[in-house]
C-alpha positions as CSV (number, residue, x, y, z in Angstrom):
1,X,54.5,3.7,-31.3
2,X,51.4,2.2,-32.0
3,X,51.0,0.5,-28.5
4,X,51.3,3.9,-27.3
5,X,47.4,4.7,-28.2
6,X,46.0,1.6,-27.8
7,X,47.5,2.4,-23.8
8,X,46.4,5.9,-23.6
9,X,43.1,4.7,-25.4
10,X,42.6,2.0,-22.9
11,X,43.4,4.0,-19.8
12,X,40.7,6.6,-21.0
13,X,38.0,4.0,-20.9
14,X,39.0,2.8,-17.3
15,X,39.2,6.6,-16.1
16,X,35.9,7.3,-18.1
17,X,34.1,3.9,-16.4
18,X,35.1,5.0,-12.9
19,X,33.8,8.7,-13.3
20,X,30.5,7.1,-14.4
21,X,30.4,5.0,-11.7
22,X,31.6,7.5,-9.1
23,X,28.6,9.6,-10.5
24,X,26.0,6.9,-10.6
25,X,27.1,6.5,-6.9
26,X,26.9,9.8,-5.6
27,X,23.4,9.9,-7.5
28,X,22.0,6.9,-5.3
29,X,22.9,9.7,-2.2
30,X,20.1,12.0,-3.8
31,X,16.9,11.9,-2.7
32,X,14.5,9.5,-5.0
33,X,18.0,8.4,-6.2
34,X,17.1,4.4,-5.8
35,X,13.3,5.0,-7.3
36,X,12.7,2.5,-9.5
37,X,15.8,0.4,-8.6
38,X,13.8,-3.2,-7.8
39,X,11.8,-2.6,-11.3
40,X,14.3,-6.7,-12.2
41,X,13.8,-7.9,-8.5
42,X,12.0,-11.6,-9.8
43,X,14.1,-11.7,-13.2
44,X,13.6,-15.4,-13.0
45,X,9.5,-15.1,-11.8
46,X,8.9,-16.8,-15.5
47,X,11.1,-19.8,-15.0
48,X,9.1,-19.8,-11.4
49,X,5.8,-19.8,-13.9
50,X,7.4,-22.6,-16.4
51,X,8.5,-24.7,-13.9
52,X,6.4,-24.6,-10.7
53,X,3.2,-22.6,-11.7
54,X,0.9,-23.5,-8.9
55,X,3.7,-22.2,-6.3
56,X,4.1,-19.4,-8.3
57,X,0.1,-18.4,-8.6
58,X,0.4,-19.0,-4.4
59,X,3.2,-16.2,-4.2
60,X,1.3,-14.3,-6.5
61,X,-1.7,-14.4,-4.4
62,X,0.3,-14.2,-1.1
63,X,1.9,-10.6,-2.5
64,X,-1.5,-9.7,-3.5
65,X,-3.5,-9.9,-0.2
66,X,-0.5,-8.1,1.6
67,X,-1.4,-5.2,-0.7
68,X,-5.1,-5.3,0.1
69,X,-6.8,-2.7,2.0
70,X,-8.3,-4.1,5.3
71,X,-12.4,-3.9,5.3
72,X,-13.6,-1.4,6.9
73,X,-17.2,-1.8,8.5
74,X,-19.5,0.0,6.7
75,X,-21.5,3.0,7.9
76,X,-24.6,1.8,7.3
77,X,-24.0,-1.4,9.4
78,X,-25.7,-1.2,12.9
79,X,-22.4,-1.0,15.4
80,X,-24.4,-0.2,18.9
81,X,-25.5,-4.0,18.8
82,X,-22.0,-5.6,18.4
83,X,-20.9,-3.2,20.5
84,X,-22.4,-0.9,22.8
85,X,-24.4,2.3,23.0
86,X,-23.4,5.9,23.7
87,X,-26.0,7.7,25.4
88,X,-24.9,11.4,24.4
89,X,-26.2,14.8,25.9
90,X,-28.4,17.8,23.9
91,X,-24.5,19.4,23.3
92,X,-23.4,16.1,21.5
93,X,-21.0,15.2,24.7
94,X,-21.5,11.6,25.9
95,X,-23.2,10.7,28.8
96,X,-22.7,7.5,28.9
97,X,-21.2,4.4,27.4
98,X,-23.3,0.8,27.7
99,X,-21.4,-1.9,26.2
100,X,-22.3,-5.6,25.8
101,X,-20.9,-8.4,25.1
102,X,-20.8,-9.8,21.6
103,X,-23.1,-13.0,21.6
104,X,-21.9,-16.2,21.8
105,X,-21.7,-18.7,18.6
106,X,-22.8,-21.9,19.5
């Protein structure tokens, strides 16, 4: 009768692993529920690093100006004479627009 346990003891495992996974499932449904999923998504980055280093400084790189912010012009930088000028009336509506065309690099 021992072989009667190890069944029942084994059967309560399998039930047990499909409830978890039956939860874990229905918990990727939630909202947020696959935050923080791709935290292993290069597992084998180092062997990358070992084996090819310069290729894997390039992706590096490559990843890291897709995350860069664009420059923005600054303020202070004098846009009417790339551009054009708005001529603007005593309210602050414009009057006119001039533009002109960006000169030519030789």
């Amino acid at each position: 009768m021992e072989w009667v346990g190890v069944v029942l003891f084994g059967v309560g495992v399998l039930v047990a692993l499909v409830v978890a996974l039956w939860l874990f499932q229905r918990s990727l449904d939630q909202p947020g529920g696959r935050d923080g999923l791709g935290t292993m998504g290069n597992g084998m980055g180092v062997m990358d690093n070992f084996f090819s280093p310069s290729r894997a400084d390039a992706a590096e790189e490559l990843e890291r100006q897709k995350r860069a912010a664009h420059v923005m012009p600054s303020p202070d930088e004098d846009d009417e004479l790339r551009h054009g000028q708005v001529r603007r009336n005593p309210d602050g509506s414009p009057r006119s627009i001039r533009l002109t065309r960006p000169p030519e690099d030789d």
